[in-house]
N, C-alpha and C positions, 0 to 999 in steps of 0.2 A: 280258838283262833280260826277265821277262815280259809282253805285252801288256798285263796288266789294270792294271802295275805302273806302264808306259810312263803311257796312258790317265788314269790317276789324278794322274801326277807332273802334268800335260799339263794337264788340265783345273785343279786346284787351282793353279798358277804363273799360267795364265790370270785364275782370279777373280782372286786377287791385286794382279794386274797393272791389271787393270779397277776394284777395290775402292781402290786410291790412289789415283787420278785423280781430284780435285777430292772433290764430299762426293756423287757418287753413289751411290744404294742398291746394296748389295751385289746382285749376280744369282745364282737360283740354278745349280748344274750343268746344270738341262735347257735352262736362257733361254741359256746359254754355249753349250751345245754346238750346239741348233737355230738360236740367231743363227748361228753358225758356218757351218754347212752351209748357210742361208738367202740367207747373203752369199756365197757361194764365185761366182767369176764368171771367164771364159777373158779374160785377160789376151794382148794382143798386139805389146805398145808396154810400151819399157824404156827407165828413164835408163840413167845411166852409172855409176851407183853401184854397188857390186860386191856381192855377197854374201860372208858368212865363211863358214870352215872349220867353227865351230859351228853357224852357220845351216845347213847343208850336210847336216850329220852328224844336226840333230836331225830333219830331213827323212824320212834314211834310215830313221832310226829309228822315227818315226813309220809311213811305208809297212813294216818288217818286222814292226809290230804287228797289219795287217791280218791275218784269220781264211786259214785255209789245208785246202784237204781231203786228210783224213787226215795232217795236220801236216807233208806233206810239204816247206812252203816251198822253192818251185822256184827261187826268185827269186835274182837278182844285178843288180847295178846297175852301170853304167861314167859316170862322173862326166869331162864336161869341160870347162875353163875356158880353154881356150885358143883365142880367137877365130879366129887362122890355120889351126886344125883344122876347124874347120867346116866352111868349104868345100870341103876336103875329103873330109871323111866324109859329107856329104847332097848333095853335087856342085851342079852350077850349074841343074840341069832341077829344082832340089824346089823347090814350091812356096811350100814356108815356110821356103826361105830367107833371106827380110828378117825376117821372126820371129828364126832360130836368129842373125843379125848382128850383132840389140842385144841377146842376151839375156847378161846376168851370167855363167850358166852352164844345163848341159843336163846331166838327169840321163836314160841311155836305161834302161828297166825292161826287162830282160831276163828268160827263166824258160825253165828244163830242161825239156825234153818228155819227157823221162824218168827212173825213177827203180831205183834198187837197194834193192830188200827180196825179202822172205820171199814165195812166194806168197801170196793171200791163202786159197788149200782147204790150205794147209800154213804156219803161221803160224810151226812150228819147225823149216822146211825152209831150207834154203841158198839165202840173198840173190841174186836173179840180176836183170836190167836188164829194165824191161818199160816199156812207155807209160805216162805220166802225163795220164790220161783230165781232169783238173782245172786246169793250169797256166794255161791261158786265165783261168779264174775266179780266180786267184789273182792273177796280174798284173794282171788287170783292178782288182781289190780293193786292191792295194800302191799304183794309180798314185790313185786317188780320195783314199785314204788321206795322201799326199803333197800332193794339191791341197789338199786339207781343210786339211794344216800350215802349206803356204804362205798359206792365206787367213787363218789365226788368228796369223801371223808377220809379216802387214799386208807381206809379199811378192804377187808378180803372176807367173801360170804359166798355158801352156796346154797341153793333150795335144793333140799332135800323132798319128798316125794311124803305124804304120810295119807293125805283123803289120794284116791278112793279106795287104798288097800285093806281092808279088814285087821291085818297082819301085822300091820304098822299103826294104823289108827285105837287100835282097841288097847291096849297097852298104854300109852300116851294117856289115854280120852281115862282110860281106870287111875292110873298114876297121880296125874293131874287133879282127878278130883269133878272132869269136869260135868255140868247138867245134862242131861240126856238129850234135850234140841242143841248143845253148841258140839261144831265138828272142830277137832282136832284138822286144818288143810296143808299146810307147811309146816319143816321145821327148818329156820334160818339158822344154819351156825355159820360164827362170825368170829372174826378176830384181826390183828396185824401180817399179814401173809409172812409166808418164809421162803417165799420162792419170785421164781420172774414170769408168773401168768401171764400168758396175752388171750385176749381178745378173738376170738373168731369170724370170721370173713362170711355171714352166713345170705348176703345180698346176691338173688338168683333172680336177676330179669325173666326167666319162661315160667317163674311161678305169679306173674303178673298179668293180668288181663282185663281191658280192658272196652266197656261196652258190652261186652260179653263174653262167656268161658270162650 
């Protein structure tokens, strides 16, 4: 499915969903999506209520809509729900371990660091394996993309930290099983909050300039 189509389906089930609730004015697409992004806030406290396989899946789906350079999408996801795995795969020294304890589930964003095509001085030469100079930027993009859905899904997630740290990464990357080009970048745990998070006020007009520093 493509992004704009994701996007579209995303936003308009949104109004919807807000549009029955009692005799509210309808909002328009920008008050939905900026509320959206405005309210997004690191969730670290989860009931015990589970998330579904839908909830899960519109996630992903959501994060492989984010933007990608040169369409590459590096990205792969390893989804787990099984709480006895945890401390396994993040071991007893991580520090957000009582985070990943209550959480419903943890999705880790993982992304190839490199990719198979054409060079790019021979566009119709023979695909060979070269660095992917973008995967950071793209992961980065997939996991915001995710928070975004968890917050418009009135779920509760936070990014936890795992690329660039050796300490966090190598654990994970052995755990998981994964190829030696794909990086362990995030791990999302997520769940039904159990508290009253807000949001942070993080808009600083002097870090803005314009025309020039």
């Amino acid at each position: 499915m493509r992004a704009g189509m994701i996007s579209a389906a995303f936003v308009a089930a949104l109004a919807m969903a807000l549009s029955s609730c009692g005799s509210a004015p309808e909002l328009s697409k920008e008050q939905i999506v900026l509320d959206n992004i405005f309210s997004r806030k690191s969730v670290r406290s989860f009931t015990e209520e589970p998330v579904t396989s839908q909830q899960i899946e519109t996630l992903l789906k959501a994060g492989m809509a984010a933007p990608s350079g040169s369409n590459i999408q590096p990205w792969s996801f390893v989804v787990l729900q099984d709480k006895d795995r945890y401390m396994e795969i993040f071991g007893e020294n991580n520090f957000n371990q009582r985070i990943f304890a209550q959480s419903a589930a943890i999705i880790v964003v993982c992304s190839d660091t490199t990719v198979v095509r054409a060079p790019r001085n021979d566009p119709q030469g023979t695909p060979v394996k070269m660095a992917n100079g973008t995967w950071r930027d793209d992961a980065g993009a997939v996991t915001e993309n995710i928070l975004l859905a968890v917050e418009a899904m009135d779920l509760g997630a936070v990014w936890t930290a795992c690329y660039p740290y050796p300490d966090r990464m190598n654990p994970v990357k052995a755990s998981l099983g994964l190829p030696s080009e794909v990086v362990p970048y995030s791990v999302i745990a997520l769940g039904h909050p159990s508290g009253d998070d807000q949001p942070k006020d993080k808009w600083k007009p002097e870090k803005v300039h314009y025309g020039k520093w």
